[in-house]
GULO-799567 format. One record per residue: x, y, z of N, C-alpha, C in turn; residue in three letters. Coordinates in steps of 0.1 Angstrom, whole numbers, padded with zeros to 4 digits, always signed. Example, Ala and Ser with C-alpha at 12.3 -4.5 7.8 and 13.67 -1.06 7.14 Angstrom:
<nodes>
+0132-0057+0078+0123-0045+0078+0132-0033+0078ALA
+0128-0022+0071+0137-0011+0071+0129+0000+0079SER
</nodes>
This chain:
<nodes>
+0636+1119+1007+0622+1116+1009+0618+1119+1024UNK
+0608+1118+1027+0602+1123+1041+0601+1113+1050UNK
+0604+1113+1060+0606+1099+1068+0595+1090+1072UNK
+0597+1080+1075+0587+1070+1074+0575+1073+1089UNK
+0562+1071+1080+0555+1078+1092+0556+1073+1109UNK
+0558+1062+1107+0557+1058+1125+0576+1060+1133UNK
+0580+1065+1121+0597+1066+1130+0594+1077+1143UNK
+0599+1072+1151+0602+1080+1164+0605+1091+1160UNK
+0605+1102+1173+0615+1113+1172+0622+1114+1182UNK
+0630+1117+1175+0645+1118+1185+0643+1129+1198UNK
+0645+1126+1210+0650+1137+1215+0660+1151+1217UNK
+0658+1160+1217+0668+1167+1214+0678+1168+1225UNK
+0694+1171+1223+0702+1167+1230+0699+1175+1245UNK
+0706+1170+1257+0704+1176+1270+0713+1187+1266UNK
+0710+1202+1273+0718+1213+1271+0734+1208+1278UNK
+0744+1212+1272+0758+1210+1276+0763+1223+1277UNK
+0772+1223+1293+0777+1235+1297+0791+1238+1294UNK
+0792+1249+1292+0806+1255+1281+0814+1251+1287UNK
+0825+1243+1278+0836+1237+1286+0847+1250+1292UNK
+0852+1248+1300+0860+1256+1310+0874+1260+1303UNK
+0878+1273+1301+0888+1272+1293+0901+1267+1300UNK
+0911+1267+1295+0927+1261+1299+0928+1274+1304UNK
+0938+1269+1314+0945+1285+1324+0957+1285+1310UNK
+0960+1302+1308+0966+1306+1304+0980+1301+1307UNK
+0983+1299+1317+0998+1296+1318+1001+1292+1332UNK
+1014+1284+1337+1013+1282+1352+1022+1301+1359UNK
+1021+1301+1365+1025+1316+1373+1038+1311+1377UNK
+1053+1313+1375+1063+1306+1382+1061+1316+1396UNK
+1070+1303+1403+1069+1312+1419+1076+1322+1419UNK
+1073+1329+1429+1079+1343+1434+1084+1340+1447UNK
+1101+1338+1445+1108+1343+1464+1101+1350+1469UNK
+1106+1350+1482+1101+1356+1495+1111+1372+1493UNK
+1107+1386+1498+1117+1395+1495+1128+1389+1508UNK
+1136+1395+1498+1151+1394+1510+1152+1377+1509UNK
+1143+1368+1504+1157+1355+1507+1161+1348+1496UNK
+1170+1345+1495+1179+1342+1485+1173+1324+1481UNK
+1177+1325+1462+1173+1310+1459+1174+1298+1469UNK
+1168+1289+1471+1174+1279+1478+1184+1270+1469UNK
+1196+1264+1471+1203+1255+1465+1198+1245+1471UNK
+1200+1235+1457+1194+1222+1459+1204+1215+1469UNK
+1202+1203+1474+1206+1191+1483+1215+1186+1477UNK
+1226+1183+1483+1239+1176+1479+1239+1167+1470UNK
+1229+1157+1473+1224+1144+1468+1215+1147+1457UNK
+1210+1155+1454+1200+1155+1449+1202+1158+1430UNK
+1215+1161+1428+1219+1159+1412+1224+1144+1412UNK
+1228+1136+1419+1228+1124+1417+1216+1116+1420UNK
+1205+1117+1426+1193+1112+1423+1186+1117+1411UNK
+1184+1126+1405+1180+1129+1394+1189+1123+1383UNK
+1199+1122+1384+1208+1107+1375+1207+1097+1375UNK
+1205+1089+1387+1199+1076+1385+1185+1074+1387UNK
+1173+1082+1383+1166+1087+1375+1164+1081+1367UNK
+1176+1087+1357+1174+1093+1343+1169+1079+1333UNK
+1174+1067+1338+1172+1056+1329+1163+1050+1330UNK
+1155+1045+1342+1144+1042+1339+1130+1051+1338UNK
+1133+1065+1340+1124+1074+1335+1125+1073+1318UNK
+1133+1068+1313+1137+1068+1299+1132+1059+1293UNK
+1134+1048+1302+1129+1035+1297+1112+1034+1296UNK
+1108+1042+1310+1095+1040+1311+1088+1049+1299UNK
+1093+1059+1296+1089+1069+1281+1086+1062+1271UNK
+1101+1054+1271+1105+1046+1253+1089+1036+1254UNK
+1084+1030+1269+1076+1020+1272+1059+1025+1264UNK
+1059+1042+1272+1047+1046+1270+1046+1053+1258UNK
+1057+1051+1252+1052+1060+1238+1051+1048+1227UNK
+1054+1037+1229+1049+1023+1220+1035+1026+1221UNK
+1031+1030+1229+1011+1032+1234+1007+1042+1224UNK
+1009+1050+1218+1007+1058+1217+1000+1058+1201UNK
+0992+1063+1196+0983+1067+1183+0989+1061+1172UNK
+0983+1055+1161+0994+1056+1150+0996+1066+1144UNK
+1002+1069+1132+1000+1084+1123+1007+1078+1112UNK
+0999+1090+1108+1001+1089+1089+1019+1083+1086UNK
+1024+1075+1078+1034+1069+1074+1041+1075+1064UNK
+1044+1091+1067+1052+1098+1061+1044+1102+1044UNK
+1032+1101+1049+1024+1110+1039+1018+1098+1031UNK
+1018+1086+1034+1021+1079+1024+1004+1072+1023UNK
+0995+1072+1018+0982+1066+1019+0976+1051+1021UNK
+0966+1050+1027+0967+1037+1028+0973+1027+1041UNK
+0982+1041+1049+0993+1029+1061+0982+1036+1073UNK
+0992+1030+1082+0987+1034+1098+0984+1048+1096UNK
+0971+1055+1105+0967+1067+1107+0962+1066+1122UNK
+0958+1079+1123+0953+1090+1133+0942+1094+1127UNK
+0926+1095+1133+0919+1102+1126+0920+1114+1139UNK
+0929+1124+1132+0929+1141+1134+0911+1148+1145UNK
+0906+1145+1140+0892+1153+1139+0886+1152+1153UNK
+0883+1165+1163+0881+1161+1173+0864+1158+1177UNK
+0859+1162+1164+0848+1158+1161+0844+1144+1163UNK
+0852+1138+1156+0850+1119+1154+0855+1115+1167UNK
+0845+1111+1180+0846+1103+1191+0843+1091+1191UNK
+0836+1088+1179+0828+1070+1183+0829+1069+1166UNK
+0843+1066+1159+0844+1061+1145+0839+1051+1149UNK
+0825+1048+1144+0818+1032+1146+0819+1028+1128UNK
+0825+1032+1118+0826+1023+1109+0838+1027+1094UNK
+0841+1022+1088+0851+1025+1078+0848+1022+1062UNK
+0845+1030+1056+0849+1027+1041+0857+1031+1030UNK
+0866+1022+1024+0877+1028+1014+0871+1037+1003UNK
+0873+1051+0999+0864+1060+0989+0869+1052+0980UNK
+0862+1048+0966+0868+1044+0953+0869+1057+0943UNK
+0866+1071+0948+0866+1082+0939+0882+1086+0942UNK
+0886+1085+0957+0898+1096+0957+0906+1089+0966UNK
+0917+1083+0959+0926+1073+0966+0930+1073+0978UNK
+0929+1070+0993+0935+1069+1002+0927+1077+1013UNK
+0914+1080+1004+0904+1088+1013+0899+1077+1021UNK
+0890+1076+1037+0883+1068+1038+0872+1080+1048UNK
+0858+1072+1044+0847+1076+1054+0847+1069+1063UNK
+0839+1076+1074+0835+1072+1086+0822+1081+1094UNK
+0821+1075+1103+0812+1084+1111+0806+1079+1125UNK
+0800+1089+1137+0804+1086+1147+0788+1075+1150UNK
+0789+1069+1158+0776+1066+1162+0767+1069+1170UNK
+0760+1060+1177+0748+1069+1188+0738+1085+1182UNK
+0736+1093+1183+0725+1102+1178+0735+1115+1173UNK
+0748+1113+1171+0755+1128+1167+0748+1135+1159UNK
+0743+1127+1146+0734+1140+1136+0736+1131+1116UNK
+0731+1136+1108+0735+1131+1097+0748+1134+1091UNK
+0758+1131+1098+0772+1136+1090+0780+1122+1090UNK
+0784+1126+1078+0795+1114+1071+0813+1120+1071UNK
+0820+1122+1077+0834+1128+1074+0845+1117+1066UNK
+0850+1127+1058+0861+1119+1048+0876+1122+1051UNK
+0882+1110+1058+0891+1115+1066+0905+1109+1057UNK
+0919+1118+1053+0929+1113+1046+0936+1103+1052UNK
+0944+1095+1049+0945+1084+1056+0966+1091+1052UNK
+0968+1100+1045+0981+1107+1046+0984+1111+1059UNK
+0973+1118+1066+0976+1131+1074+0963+1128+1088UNK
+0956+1122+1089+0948+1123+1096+0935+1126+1094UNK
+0935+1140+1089+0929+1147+1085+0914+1152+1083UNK
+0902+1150+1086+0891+1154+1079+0889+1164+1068UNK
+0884+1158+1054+0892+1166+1041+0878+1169+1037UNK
+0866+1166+1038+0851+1175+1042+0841+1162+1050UNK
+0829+1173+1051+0818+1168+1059+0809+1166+1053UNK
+0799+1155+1051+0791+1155+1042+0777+1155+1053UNK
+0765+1163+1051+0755+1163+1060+0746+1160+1050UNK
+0738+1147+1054+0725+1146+1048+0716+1149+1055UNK
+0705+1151+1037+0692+1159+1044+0680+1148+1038UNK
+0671+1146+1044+0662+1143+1039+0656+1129+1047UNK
+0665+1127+1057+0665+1117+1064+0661+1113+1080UNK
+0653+1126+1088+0651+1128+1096+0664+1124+1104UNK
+0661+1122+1119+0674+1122+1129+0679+1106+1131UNK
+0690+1106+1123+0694+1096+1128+0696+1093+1145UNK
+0695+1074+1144+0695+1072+1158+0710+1065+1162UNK
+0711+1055+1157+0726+1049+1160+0733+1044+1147UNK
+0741+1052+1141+0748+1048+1133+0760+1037+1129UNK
+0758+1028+1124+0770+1020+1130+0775+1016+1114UNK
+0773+1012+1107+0780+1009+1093+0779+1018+1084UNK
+0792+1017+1073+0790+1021+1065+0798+1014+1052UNK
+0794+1014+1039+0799+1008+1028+0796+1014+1015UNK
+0805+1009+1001+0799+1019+0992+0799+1004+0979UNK
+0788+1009+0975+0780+0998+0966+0790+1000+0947UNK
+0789+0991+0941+0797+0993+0925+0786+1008+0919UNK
+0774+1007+0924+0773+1023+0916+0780+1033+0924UNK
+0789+1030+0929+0794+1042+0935+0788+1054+0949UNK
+0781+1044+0951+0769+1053+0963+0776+1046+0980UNK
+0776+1058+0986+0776+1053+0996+0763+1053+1005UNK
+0765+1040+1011+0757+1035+1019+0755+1033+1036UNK
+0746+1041+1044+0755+1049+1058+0739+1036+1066UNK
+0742+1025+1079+0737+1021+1078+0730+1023+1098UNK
+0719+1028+1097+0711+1035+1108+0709+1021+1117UNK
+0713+1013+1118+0714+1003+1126+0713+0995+1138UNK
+0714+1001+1145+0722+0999+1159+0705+1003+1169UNK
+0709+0985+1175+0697+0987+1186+0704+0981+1198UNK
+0712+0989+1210+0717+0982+1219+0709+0977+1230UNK
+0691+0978+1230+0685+0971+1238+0679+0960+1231UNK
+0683+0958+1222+0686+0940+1209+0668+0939+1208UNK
+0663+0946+1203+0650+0936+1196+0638+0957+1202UNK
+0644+0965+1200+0633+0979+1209+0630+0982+1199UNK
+0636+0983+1186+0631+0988+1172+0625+0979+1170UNK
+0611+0984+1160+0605+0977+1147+0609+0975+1137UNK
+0614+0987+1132+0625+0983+1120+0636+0998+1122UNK
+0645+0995+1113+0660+1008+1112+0657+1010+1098UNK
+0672+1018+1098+0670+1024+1086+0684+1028+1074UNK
+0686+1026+1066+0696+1023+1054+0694+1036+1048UNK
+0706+1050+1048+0708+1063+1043+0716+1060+1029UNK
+0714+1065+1021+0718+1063+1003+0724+1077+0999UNK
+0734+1077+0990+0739+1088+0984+0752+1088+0975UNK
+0753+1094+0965+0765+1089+0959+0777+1099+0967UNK
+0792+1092+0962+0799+1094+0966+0806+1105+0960UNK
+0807+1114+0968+0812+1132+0963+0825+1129+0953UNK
+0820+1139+0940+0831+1135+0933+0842+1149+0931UNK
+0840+1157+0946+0846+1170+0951+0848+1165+0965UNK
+0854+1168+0973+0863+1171+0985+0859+1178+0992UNK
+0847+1183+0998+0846+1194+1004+0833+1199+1012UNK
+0828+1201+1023+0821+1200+1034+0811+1201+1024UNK
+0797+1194+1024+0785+1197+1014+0774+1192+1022UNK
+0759+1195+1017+0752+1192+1019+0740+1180+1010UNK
+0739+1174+1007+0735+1160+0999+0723+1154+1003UNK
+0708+1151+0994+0696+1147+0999+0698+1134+0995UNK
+0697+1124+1009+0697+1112+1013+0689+1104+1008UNK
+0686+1089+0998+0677+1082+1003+0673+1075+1009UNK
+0664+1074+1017+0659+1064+1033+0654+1048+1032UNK
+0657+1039+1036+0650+1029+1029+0650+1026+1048UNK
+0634+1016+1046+0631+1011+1058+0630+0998+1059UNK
+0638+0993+1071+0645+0978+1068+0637+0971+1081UNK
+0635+0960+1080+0630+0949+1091+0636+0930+1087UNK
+0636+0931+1098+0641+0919+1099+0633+0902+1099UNK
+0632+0893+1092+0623+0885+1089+0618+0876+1104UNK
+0626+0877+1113+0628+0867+1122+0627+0875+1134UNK
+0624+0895+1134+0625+0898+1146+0634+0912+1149UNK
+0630+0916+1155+0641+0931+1158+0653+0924+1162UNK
+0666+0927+1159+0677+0925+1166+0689+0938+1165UNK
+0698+0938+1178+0707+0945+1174+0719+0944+1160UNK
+0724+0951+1157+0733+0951+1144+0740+0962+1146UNK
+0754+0961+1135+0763+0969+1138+0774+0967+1123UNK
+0770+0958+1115+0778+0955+1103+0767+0958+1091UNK
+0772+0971+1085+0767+0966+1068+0774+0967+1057UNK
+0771+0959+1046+0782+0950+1039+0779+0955+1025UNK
+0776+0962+1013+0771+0960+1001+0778+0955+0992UNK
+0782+0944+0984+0783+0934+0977+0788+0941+0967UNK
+0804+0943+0964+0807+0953+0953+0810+0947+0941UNK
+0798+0933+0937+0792+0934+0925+0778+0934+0919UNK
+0772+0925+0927+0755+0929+0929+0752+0938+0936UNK
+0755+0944+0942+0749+0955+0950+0739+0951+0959UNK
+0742+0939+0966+0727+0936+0976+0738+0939+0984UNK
+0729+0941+0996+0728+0944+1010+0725+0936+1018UNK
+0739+0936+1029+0737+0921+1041+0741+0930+1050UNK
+0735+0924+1065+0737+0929+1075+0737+0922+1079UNK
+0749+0920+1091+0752+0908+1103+0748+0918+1118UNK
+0741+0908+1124+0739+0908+1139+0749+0913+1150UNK
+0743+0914+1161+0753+0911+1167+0750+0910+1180UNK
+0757+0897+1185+0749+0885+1199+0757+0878+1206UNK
+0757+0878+1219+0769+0878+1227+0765+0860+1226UNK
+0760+0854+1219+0760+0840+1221+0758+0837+1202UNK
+0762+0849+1193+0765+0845+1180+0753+0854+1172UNK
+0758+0861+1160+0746+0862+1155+0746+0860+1138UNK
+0739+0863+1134+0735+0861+1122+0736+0871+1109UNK
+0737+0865+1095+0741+0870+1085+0728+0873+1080UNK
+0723+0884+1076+0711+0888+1069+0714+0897+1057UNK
+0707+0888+1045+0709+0892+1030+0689+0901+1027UNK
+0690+0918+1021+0683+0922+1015+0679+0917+1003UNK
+0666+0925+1002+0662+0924+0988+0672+0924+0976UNK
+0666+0918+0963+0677+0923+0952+0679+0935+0951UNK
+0670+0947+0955+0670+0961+0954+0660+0964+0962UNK
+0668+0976+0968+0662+0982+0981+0653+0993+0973UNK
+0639+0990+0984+0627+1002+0976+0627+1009+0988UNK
+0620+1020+0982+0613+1033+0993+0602+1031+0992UNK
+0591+1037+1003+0579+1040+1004+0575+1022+1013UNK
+0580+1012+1016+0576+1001+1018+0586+0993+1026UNK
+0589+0986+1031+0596+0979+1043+0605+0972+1034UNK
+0615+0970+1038+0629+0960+1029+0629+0947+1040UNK
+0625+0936+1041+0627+0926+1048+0640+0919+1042UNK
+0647+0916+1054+0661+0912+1055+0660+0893+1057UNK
+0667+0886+1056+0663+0870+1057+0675+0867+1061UNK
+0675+0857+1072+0688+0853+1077+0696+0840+1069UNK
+0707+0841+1061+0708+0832+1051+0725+0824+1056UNK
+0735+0830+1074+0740+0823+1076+0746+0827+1090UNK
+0750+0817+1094+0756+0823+1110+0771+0829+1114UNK
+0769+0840+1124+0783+0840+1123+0787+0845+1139UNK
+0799+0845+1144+0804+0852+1159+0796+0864+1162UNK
+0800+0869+1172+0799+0883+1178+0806+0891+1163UNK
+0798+0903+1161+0807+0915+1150+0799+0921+1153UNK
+0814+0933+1153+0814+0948+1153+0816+0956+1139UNK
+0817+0949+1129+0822+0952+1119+0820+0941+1107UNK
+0819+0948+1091+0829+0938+1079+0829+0951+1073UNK
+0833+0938+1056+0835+0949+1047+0838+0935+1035UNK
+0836+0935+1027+0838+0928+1014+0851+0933+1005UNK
+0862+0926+1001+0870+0923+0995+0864+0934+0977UNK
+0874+0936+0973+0866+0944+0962+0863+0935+0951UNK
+0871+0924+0951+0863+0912+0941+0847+0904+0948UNK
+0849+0909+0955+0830+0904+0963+0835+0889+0967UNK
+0846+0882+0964+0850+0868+0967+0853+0863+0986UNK
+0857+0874+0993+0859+0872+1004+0850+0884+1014UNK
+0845+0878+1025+0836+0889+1039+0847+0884+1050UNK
+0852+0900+1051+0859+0902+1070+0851+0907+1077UNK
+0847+0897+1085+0839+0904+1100+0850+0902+1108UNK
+0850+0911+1123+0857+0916+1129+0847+0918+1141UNK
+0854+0911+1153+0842+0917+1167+0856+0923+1175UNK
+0856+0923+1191+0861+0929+1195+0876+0929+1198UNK
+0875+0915+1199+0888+0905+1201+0896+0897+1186UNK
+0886+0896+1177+0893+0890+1168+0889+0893+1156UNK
+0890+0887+1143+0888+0887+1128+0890+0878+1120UNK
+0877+0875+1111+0878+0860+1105+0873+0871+1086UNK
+0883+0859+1077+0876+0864+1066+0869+0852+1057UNK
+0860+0857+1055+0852+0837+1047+0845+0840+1035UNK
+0852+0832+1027+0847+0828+1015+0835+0831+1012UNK
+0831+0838+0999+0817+0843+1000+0817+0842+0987UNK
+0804+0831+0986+0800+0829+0968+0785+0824+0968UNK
+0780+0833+0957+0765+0830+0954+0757+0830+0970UNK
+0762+0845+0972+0754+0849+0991+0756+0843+0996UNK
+0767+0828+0999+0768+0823+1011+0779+0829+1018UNK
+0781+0821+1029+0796+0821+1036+0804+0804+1033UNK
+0814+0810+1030+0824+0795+1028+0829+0790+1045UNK
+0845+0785+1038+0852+0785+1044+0862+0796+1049UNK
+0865+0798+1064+0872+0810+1067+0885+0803+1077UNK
+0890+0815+1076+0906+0820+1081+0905+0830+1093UNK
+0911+0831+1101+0915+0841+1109+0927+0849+1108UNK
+0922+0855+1109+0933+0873+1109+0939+0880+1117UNK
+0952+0879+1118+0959+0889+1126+0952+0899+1130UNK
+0942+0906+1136+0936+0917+1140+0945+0922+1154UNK
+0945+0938+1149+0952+0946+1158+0943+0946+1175UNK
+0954+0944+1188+0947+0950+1196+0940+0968+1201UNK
+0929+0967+1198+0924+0978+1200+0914+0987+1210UNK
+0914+0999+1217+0908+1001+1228+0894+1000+1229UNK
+0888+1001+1214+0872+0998+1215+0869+0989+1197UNK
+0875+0978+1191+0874+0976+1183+0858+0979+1172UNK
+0860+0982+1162+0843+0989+1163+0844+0988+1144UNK
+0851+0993+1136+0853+0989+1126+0866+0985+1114UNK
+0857+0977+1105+0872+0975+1093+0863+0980+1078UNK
+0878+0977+1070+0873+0976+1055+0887+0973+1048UNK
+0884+0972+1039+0895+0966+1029+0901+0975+1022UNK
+0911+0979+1019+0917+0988+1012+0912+0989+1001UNK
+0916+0998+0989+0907+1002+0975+0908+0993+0967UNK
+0922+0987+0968+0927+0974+0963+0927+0963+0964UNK
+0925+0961+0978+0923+0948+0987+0936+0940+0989UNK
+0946+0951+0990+0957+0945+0995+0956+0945+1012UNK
+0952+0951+1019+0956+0949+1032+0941+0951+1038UNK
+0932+0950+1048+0924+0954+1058+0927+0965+1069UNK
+0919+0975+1072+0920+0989+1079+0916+0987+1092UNK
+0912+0983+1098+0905+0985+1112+0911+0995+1121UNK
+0898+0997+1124+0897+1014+1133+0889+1006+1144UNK
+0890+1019+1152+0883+1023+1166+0874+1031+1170UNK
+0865+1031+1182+0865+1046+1188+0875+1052+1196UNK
+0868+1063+1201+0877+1074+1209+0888+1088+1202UNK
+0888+1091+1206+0893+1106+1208+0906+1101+1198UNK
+0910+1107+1190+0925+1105+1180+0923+1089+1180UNK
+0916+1084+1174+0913+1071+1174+0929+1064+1159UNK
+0930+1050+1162+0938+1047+1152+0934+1041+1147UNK
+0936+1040+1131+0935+1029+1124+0944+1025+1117UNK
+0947+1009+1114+0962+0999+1117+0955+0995+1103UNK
+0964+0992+1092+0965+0984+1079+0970+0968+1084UNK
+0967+0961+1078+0969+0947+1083+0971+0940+1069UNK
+0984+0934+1061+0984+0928+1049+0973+0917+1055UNK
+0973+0917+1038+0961+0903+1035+0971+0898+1027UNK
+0968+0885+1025+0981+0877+1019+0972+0870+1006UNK
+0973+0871+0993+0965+0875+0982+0957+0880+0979UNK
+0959+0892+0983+0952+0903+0980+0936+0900+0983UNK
+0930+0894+0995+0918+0893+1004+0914+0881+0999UNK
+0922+0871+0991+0912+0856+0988+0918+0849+1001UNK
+0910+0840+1007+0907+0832+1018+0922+0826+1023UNK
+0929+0817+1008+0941+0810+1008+0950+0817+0999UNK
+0945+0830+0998+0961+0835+0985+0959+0831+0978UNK
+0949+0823+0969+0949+0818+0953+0934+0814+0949UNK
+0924+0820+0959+0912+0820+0953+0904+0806+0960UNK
+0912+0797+0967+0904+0786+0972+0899+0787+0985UNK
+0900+0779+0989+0894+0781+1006+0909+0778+1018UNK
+0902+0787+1028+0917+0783+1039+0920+0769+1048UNK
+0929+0771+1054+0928+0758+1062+0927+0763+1077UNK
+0918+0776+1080+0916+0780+1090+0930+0785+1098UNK
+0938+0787+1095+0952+0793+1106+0950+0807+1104UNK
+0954+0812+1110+0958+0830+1108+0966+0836+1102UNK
+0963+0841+1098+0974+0847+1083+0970+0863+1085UNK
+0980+0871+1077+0981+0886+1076+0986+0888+1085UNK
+0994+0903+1084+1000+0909+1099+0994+0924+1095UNK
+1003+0929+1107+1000+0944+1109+1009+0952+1101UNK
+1010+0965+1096+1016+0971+1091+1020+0982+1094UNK
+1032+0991+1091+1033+1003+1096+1038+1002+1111UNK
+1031+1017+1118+1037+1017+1130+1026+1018+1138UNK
+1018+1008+1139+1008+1005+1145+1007+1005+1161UNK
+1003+1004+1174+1004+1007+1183+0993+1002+1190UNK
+0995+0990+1200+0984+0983+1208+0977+0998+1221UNK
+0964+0993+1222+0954+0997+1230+0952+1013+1225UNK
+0960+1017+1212+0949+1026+1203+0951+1028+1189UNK
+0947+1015+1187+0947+1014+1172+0960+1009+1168UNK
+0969+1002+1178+0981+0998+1167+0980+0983+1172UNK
+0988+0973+1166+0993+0955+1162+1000+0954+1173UNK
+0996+0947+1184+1010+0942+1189+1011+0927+1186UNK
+1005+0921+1177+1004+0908+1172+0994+0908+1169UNK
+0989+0892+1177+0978+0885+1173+0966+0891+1180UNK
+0956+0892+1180+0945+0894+1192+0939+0887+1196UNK
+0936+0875+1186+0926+0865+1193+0936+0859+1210UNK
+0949+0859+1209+0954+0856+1222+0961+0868+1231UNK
+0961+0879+1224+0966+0892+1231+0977+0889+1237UNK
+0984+0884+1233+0999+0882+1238+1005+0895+1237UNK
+1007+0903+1225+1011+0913+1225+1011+0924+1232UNK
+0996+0926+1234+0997+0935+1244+0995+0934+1258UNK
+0993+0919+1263+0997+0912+1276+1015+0917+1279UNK
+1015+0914+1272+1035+0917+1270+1038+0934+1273UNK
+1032+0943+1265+1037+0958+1268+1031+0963+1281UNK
+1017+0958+1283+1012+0960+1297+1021+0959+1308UNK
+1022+0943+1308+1037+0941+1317+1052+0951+1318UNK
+1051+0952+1309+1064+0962+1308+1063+0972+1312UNK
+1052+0976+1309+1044+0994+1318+1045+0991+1333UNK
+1042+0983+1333+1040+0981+1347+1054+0976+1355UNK
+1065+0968+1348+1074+0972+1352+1082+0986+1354UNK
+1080+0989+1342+1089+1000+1342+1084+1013+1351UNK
+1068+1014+1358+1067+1025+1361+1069+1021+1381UNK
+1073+1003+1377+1073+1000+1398+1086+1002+1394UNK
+1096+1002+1387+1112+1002+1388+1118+1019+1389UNK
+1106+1027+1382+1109+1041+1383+1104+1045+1402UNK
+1090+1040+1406+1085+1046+1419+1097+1037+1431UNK
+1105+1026+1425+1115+1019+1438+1129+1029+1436UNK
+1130+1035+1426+1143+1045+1428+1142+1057+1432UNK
+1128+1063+1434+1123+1073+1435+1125+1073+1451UNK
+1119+1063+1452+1120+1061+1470+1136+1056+1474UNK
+1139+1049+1471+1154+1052+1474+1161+1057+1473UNK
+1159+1069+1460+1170+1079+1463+1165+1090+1472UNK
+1151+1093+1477+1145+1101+1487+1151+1099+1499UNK
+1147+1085+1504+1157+1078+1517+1171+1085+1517UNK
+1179+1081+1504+1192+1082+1506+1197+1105+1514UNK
+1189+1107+1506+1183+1125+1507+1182+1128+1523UNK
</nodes>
């Protein structure tokens, strides 16, 4: 459909200057004519020995840091999203067409693209570009409703209240694999109580309504749509419960449990007849920009991803399969679920718990031992030289 008459227009991006290529190669030196190699210093193969171990150590240190990756092909575990396209994964959803696939897509004004990234290999396995939807502005969720549609959610106002209203992109979910083009539909959403920023949207994978959670550095709010979203006419949203700072949810595939997730932590709560129950907290991974989750196709474990450049995202068991207490009742609020795979703190991997970041308080430390224990031998064996 044709966009809604009062929506802004986007600016078009500032011209960007061609990045600078990589030098071909380093040049090795060239002697001087007539003088012969220099031999090294007496000392100097035994400094490069005792060296060797805490340069080793410091490696074994900094490669705990490092990305997760696909878990031996195996779908569903720790990944790498591959694609150097995807710098700001602002959101995650499990495909229910093609196992182990998940979407995402970047936020801020990139353009209407959805990428379907394999959760085997990294991978981006196509692009989906909608049309029909003018320029998106900040994209921050994404979810896919029981008819099978995905739902891409135009959201995001980081000067918290500058929009009149955003906007909710529609389309079913490709039942092929492969870069396409797909006409969008637009629905125009406002808020009953007021513009606010947002950054979670949730669709209900059995009614198919549509909630959006807030998001407010002093707490924000749960907002439940219409029973069915129209075109041509404004979708007013109603605030029906409260909840933390979120960067994210995603609904449980029995509709029984909501994980929101902000930057530090993750709670999952009971969710019956549109409310919020009682909730639990969740091992959530430490991550360098926490930004989204979702629940596996199954709802055995929780995904949460990041932004940035090879971003990770960390599987996390749920401990009955996403009900609150493992058996369908309510929690007694402790933390439950761990991390899975070979997850990796500060990009995208578990070093425990987050809400107290012990974990990755702990490998920091060690970095930082291990790189003052490498520069104190460095200098002593120079002295010794």
């Amino acid at each position: 459909m044709r966009p809604y008459p009062s929506r802004p227009v986007a600016p078009p991006h500032p011209s960007r200057p061609a990045a600078r290529p990589y030098p071909s190669g380093l040049r090795a030196a060239r002697p001087y004519p007539g003088r012969p190699a220099a031999r090294p210093y007496p000392g100097r193969r035994r400094a490069v020995a005792g060296l060797a171990a805490p340069a080793a150590a410091l490696l074994l240190l900094l490669g705990a840091a490092c990305p997760a990756v696909a878990a031996d092909g195996e779908p569903d575990r720790d990944f790498t999203i591959e694609d150097p396209r995807i710098t700001e994964s602002s959101g995650l959803a499990a495909s229910r067409l093609h196992p182990g696939i998940y979407w995402t897509h970047n936020d801020s004004d990139d353009g209407p693209y959805v990428f379907a990234v394999d959760s085997r290999t990294g991978k981006t396995v196509a692009t989906v570009t909608m049309r029909g939807v003018g320029e998106p502005r900040d994209v921050e969720g994404i979810s896919i409703g029981p008819d099978g549609d995905i739902y891409v959610g135009d959201i995001g106002d980081n000067l918290d209240g500058t929009w009149s209203h955003v906007w909710i992109y529609r389309f079913p979910e490709p039942k092929t694999l492969r870069d396409t083009t797909v006409t969008a539909t637009q629905y125009d959403v406002q808020y009953a109580d007021g513009p606010r920023n947002a950054e979670s949207l949730m669709v209900h994978p059995k009614t198919g309504r549509v909630y959006i959670a807030s998001k407010n550095e002093n707490g924000g709010g749960l907002y439940e749509g219409p029973g069915k979203l129209t075109t041509g006419s404004m979708n007013v949203f109603r605030r029906v419960g409260e909840v933390p700072w979120v960067t994210d949810g995603a609904f449980s595939p029995d509709g029984r449990s909501l994980a929101l997730r902000s930057y530090f932590s993750a709670r999952v709560y009971a969710f019956e007849n549109g409310r919020l129950g009682e909730s639990r907290a969740v091992a959530a991974p430490f991550q360098r920009q926490a930004e989204s989750v979702t629940y596996t196709a199954d709802g055995s474990a929780l995904m949460f991803g990041s932004e940035g450049t090879r971003s990770g995202v960390v599987r996390v068991e749920v401990e009955g399969g996403g009900k609150p207490d493992g058996s369908g009742g309510t929690g007694d609020g402790q933390e439950q679920g761990k991390p899975a795979g070979n997850g990796s703190p500060g990009q995208g991997g578990s070093a425990g718990q987050e809400d107290d970041g012990k974990g990755s308080v702990g490998l920091g430390a060690a970095i930082i031992i291990g790189v003052g224990a490498l520069w104190f031998a460095l200098r002593r064996k120079r002295g010794r030289g």
